[in-house]
C-alpha positions in Angstrom: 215.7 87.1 180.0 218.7 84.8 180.4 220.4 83.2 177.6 218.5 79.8 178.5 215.4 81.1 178.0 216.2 82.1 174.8 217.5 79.3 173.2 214.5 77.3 174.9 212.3 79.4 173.5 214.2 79.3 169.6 213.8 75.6 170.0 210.1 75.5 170.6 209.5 78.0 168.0 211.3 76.2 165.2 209.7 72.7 166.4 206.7 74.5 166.3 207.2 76.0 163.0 208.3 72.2 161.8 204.5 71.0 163.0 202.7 73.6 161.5 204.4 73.7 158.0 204.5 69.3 158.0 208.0 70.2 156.2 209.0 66.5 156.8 205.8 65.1 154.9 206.6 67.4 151.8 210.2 66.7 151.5 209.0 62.7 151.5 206.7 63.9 148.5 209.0 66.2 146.7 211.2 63.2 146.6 208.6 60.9 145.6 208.3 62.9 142.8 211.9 63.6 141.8 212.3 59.9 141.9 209.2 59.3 139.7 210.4 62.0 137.3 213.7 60.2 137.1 212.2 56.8 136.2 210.2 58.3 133.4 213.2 60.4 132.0 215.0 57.3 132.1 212.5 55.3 130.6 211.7 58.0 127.5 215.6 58.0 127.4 216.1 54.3 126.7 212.8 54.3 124.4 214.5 57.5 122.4 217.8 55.2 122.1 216.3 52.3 120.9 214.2 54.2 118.4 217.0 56.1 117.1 219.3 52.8 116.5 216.0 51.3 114.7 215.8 53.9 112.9 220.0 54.2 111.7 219.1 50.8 110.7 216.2 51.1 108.9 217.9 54.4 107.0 221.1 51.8 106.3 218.5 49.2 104.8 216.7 52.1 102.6 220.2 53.4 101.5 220.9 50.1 100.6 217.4 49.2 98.6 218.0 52.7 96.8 221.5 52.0 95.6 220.2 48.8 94.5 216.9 50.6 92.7 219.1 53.3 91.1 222.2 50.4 89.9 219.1 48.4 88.6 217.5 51.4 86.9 218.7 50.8 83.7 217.5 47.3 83.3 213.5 47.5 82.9 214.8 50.2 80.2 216.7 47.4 78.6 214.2 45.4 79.3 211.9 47.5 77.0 214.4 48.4 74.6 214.8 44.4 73.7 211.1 44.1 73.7 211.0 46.5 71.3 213.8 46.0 69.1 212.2 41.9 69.1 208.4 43.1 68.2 210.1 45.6 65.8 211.7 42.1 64.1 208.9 40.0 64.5 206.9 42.6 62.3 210.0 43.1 59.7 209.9 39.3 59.5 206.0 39.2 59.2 206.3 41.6 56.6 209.6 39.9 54.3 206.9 36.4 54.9 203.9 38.3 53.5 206.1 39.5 50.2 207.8 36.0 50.0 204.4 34.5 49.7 203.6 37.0 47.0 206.6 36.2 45.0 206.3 32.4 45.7 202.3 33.1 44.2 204.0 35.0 41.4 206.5 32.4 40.7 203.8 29.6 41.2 201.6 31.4 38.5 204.9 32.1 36.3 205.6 28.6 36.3 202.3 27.3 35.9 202.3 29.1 32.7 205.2 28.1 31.5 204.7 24.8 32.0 201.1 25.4 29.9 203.3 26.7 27.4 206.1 23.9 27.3 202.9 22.0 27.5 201.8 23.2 24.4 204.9 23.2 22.3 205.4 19.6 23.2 202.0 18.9 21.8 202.9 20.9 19.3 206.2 18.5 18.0 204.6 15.9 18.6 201.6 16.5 16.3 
């Protein structure tokens, strides 16, 4: 065999082998998907970004409501506290009304006697 032959041959096995296997064809594929996997990474990258700023954000705003729920904490306590200490007067005050009506009724009926009995001794000088 001479060294022509050789390499001839080597040639038209390997184009051989090249239309046998379709090696060309599934490159093109194996690209098509690498560059369909890369779109979709990039796309679930972008989404995972933009979630993850919404979500800073939205941690931000709920730090902020809390400090504002725990500075504001105290007030529906004070809130209470006045309501009570007020309903707590209201009924002292009902209560000082109810034994100044008494006395008044007392004092009404005290005076109503005494004027019975100045009354009397009036009638009684003049007589």
């Amino acid at each position: 065999m001479s060294d022509q032959n050789i390499h001839e041959k080597l040639a038209e096995s390997i184009t051989n082998i090249l239309k046998k296997t379709i090696l060309f064809e599934k490159t093109e594929r194996i690209q098509g998907i690498f560059i369909g996997l890369t779109i979709c990474t990039s796309v679930f990258g972008l989404f995972t970004i933009y979630n993850t700023y919404k979500s800073v954000t939205n941690e931000n705003k709920l730090n902020n409501i809390e400090n504002l729920v725990k500075e504001n904490a105290n007030v529906p306590r004070i809130y209470y506290k006045i309501l009570l200490d007020c309903q707590n007067n209201l009924y002292s005050m009902g209560e000082l009304q109810n034994k100044m009506n008494l006395r008044m009724k007392d004092m009404n009926e005290k005076m109503k006697d005494m004027s019975k009995n100045v009354v009397s001794l009036i009638k009684d000088k003049i007589e």
